[in-house]
N, C-alpha and C positions, 0 to 999 in steps of 0.2 A: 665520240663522234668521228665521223669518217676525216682524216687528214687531208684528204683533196676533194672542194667544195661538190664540183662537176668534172670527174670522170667519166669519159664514154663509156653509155651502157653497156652490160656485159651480158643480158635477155633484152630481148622487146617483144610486148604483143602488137603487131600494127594491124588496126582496125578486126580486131577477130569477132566473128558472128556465129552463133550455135542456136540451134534449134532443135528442141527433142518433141518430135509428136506435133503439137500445132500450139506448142510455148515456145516463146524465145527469151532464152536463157540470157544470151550477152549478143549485143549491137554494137557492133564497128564499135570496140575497144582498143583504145593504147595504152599502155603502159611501159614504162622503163624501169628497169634495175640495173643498179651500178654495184661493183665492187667495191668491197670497205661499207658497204651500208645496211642496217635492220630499216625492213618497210613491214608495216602493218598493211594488212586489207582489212579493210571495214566495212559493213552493209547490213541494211535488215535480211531476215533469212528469204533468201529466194532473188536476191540482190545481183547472185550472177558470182560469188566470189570464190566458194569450190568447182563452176566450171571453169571461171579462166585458169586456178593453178591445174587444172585438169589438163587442161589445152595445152600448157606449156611443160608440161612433164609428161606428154605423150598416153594419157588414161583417155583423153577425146581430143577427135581432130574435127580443129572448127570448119566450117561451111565457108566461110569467108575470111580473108584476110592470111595473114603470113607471122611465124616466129623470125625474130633475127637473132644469133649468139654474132658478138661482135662484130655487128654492121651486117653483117650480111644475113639473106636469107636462109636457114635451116627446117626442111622438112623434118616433122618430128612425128614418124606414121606411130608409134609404139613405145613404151615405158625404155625399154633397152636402148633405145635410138637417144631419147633424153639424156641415161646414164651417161652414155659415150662422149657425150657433148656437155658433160660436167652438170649436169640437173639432177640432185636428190627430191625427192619428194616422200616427206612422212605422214601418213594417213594419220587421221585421228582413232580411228581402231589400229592399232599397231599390229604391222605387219611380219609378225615373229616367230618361229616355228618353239612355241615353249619345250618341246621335250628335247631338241636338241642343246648344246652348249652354246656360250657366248660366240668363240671362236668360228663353229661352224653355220650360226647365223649369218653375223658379218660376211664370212664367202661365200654363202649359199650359191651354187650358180655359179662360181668363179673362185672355185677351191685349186691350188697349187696342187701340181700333181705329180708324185716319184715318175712314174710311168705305166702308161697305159690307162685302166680306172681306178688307180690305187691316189689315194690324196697324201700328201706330206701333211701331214696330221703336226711335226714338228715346227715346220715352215708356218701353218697356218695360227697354232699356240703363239710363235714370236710373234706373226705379225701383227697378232690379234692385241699381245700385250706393248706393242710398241705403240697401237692405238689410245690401246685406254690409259696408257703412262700421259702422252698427249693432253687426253680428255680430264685427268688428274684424277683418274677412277682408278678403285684397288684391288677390284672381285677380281677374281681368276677366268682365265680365259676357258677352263674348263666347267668351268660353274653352268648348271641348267638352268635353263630362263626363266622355267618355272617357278624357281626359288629366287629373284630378283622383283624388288618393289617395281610398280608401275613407272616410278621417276627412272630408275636405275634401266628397264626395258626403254625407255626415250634416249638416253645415252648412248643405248647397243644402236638404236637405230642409227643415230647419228655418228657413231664409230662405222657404222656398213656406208653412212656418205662419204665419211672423209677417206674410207678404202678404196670408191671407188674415184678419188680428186673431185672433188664433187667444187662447182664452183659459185653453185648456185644449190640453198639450202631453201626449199617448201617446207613448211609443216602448216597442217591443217588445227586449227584449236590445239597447240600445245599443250597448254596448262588444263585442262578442264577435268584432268582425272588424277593431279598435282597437290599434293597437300601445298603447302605455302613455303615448309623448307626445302621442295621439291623444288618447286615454281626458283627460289631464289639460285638454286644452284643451277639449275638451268640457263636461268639469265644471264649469270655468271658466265659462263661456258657459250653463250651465245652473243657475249662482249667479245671474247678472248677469238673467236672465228670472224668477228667483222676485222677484231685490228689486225688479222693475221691478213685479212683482202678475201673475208669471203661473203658474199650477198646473201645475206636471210631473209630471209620471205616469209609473215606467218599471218595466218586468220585469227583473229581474235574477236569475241566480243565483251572483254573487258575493257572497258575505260581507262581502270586504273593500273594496268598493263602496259598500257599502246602506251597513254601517257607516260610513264616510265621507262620506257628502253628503247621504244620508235624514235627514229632518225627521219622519219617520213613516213606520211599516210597516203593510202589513196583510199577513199573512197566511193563503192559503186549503189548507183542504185537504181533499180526496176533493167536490169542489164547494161548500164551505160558507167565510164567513167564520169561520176560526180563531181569529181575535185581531186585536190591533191593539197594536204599541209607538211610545211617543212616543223622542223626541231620546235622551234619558238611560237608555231603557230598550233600547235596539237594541244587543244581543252575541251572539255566535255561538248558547250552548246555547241562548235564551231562543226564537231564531228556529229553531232546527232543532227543540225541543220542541212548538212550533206548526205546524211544518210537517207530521211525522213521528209527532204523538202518543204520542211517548214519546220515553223518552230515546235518542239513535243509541248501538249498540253500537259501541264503537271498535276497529278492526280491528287484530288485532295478528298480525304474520309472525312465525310459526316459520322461523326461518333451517333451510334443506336443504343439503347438502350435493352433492346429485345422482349419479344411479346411474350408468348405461350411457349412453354417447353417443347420442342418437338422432338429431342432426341434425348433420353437418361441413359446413361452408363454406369452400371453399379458397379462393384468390385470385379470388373471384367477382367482375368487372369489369362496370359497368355503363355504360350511354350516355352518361348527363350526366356522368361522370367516369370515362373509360375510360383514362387511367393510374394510377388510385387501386386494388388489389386489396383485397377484404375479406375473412377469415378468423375463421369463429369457432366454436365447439360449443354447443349445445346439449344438456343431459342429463333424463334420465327423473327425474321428481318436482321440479323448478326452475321459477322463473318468471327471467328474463333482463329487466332492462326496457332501452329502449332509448334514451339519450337525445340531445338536441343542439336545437341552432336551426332553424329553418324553413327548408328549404333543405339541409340538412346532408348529404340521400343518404339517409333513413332507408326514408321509404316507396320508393323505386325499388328499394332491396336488398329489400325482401320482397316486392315484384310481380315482381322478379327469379326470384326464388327461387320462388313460387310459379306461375311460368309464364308472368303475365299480357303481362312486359318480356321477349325477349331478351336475354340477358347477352353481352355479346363474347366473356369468355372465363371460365373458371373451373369447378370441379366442386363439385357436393351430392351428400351421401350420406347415407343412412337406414336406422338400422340395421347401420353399417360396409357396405351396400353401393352402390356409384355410381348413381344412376341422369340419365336423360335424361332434363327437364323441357322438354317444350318450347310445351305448352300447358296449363291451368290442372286439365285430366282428370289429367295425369298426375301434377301434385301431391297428386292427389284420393287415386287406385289408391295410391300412398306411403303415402298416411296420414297429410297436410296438410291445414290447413286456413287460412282468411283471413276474419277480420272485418277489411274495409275501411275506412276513417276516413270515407267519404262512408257514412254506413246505406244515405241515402233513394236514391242515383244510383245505387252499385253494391253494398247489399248484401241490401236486403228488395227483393221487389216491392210496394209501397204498395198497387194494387190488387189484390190479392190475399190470400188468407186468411191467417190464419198453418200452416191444414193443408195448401195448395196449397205454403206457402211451403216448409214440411217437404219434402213430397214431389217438389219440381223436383230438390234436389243428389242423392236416392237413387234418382230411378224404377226404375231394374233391382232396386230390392231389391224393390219393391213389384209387381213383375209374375209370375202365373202364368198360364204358356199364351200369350202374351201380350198377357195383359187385367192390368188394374191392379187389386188387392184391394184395395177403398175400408177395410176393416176392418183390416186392415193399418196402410194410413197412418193412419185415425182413433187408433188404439190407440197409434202414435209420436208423433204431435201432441199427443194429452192427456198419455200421457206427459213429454215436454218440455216442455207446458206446465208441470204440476205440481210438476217438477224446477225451474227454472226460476224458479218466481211469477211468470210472464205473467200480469199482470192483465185480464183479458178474460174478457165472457159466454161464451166456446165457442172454441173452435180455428177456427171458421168466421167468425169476426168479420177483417174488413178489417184487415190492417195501418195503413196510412194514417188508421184513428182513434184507433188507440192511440198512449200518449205515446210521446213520445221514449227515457225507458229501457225501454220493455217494448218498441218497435222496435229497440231495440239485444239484447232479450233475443230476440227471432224470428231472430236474423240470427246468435244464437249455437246455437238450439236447431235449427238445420235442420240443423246438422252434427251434431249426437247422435246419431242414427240409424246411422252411421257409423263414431264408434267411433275416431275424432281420435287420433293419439298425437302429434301437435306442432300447436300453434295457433299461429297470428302473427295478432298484435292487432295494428292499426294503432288509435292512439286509441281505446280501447274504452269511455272513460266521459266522449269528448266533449258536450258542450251537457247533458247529464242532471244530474239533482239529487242531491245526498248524501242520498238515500235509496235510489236505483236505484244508485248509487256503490257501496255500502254491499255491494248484493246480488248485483253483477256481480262484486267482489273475491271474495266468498265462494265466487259461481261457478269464477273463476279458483283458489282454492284446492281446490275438489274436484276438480277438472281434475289435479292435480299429484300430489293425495291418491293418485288411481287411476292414477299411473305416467306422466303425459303430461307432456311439456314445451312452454312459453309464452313467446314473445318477445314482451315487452311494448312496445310505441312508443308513447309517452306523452310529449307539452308540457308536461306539469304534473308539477315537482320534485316537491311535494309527495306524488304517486300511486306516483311512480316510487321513490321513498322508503321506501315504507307497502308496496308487495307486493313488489317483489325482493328475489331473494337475492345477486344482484349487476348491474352496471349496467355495458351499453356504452359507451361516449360517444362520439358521432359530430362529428368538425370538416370540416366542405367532401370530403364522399364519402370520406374515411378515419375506422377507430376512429380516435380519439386516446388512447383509455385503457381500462380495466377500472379499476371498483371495486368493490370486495368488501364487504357488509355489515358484516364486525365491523372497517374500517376506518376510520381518524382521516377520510380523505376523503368516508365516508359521511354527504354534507351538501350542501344547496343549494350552498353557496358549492364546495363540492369540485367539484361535478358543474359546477355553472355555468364554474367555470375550465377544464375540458378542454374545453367545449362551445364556448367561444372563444377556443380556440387557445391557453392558456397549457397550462404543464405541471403 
């Protein structure tokens, strides 16, 4: 914890207001940050909480209101103007040139120089390794980044802040590409820069993160500051009633039993493990969730299955009857569907509307004579919207400005039109907040309501927990098990044991 309660702030947002297109992002925002303290930001997705660090690390400059670095006002036109004024900012795509070495990342842009355009290459080795001695890290300063874990690349980033005094640390979602000994030595290492007097700043939408090492919350929501909790006051409902403005309803499964077969999987053999066969059913009114470790075979069986992978060997049927998948149409004509774990690579077009986005997976329905009825696809799109809760001015609004769960909700509602009787979710409530969490489950349950079945793939026990009625469990491209909801196994610890190999 910070040694002195209330030190003057060392950033301020006062009153900052952004507008992109005819959404407004953040409304007359304050916030403080002091020296010596970790603040979390919190918010559902679209909340406003990557444009404010945006704003204050010079990537957008707000419409309204003013930065202060130590009381006073500080125009900050550009990323360079921030550094200068002690503002690191770590993207959540890390911003690294992998083929180059550690050393010359860190100075990218501000390499020591013999003379003229020659760099002291020597200069830059010490000072590179006086950094990471610092950061208590061992790699070499000549090491390519290439060759460094994603935890060990968050390090380099934060050796190029402390190169440049950086006095104020941003990071956007730290952990989110962190194994968990990743995650701890990080924390580590971002104790050891508060008690030194340096102000950390990061987005999280973990709970059990903020909870742990936050000294202070702020939370924003629909662009506004919501609140703010100190040390003592930071617990699950306190931040989800700030986030969410109300209290979240808690999702509770009616356990189903399941109708008619709609989907058999025989000894479905895949590439990356093509002497492992998979075998399973799917039925009408079930959600199925899918679980295992990273790695396990999960998402190749449903790119399998839905066309994308050829399978070596094995048969799918629909409806008890066989059919040949052999490209993602024909999953389509079945009466398949696939939200992909990647949204932004392979399941929305980001430039594109969310009506265009509608109308790419049905054109044939939307054509007469063959011309395309814009009235048609408008009437499916608002449609879906409003089914849905897409938060957006119009159907004609950009994907790519909406948050992350209402792109996870465009990427569900392009198959409504359609008329789905089996979904395979690959992650379906990755990076999103427990509030879009919230609305996607409920989606998933009307899905099953109206007779469809859903194989769920999901990394998080806790999800896989909370909607199925029973659970796969995947070890090195074989199930390892089935568990059934009203079983003694239905539990972290059950599911995690067949996920690694035990029985």
């Amino acid at each position: 914890m910070p040694s002195d309660p209330s030190p003057p702030p060392v950033l301020e947002a006062c009153g900052l207001s952004k507008r992109f297109g005819g959404v407004r992002a953040l409304t007359a925002v304050d916030a403080a940050f002091r020296p010596g303290e970790i603040v979390a930001v919190m918010g559902e997705n679209g909340a406003g909480k990557s444009t404010l660090m945006k704003c204050l690390a010079g990537v957008h400059q707000p419409d309204e209101g003013e930065v202060r670095m130590d009381g006073r006002v500080a125009p900050i036109p550009d990323v360079r103007a921030a550094e200068r004024l002690g503002i690191a900012f770590i993207h959540q795509e890390l911003n690294l040139a992998e083929n180059l070495d550690v050393g010359a990342n860190v100075f990218l842009g501000r390499e020591p120089r013999l003379f003229g355009p020659f760099f002291n290459r020597g200069e830059i080795r010490r000072r590179t390794r006086a950094l990471l001695d610092e950061l208590e890290l061992k790699f070499a300063p000549d090491l390519p980044v290439r060759e460094l874990s994603i935890g060990h690349r968050q390090m380099v980033e934060i050796a190029k802040a402390l190169s440049q005094d950086a006095r104020v640390l941003i990071m956007d979602e730290p952990t989110s590409s962190l194994s968990l000994h990743e995650t701890g030595i990080l924390f580590g290492l971002v104790r050891r820069l508060r008690d030194q007097g340096m102000c950390i700043v990061f987005i999280s939408h973990r709970m059990g993160e903020v909870e742990e090492i936050a000294d202070r919350v702020i939370v924003l929501r629909d662009g506004e500051n919501s609140g703010e909790l100190q040390k003592g006051e930071i617990d699950h409902d306190r931040i989800v009633s700030l986030m969410v403005g109300r209290k979240l309803a808690v999702h509770h499964k009616t356990t189903q039993s399941g109708g008619e077969v709609l989907l058999d999987v025989r000894d479905l053999r895949v590439t990356r493990f093509p002497d492992l066969p998979v075998s399973f059913e799917l039925r009408a009114g079930e959600v199925v969730g899918m679980a295992g470790l990273v790695g396990a075979g999960r998402t190749e069986l449903a790119r399998a299955i839905f066309g994308i992978d050829r399978p070596i060997a094995g048969t799918v049927a629909v409806d008890g009857r066989p059919i040949r998948i052999g490209h993602p149409r024909d999953a389509v004509r079945a009466g398949l569907a696939l939200v992909p774990e990647d949204r932004k690579a392979q399941g929305a077009i980001l430039n594109l509307s969310l009506r265009d986005n509608v109308a790419m997976v049905g054109l044939n329905r939307w054509q007469r004579a063959g011309f395309v009825r814009d009235d048609l696809v408008d009437r499916e799109a608002e449609s879906a919207r409003e089914a849905l809760r897409i938060r957006t001015p119009d159907t004609r609004q950009l994907v790519g400005m909406l948050s992350g769960g209402n792109q996870q909700k465009v990427v569900l509602a392009k198959w409504m039109p359609l008329g789905p009787k089996i979904f395979l979710l690959d992650e379906p409530t990755r990076g999103i907040d427990v509030g879009s969490k919230g609305e996607i489950y409920e989606v998933i349950e009307r899905m099953t309501a109206d007779g469809a079945a859903v194989l769920a793939i999901s990394s998080e026990l806790e999800e896989i927990l909370r909607i199925s009625d029973r659970v796969l469990v995947m070890h090195e491209g074989r199930i390892a098990g089935e568990v059934l909801r009203d079983s003694e196994a239905f539990s972290e610890k059950g599911i995690m044991q067949l996920a690694t190999g035990g029985e």
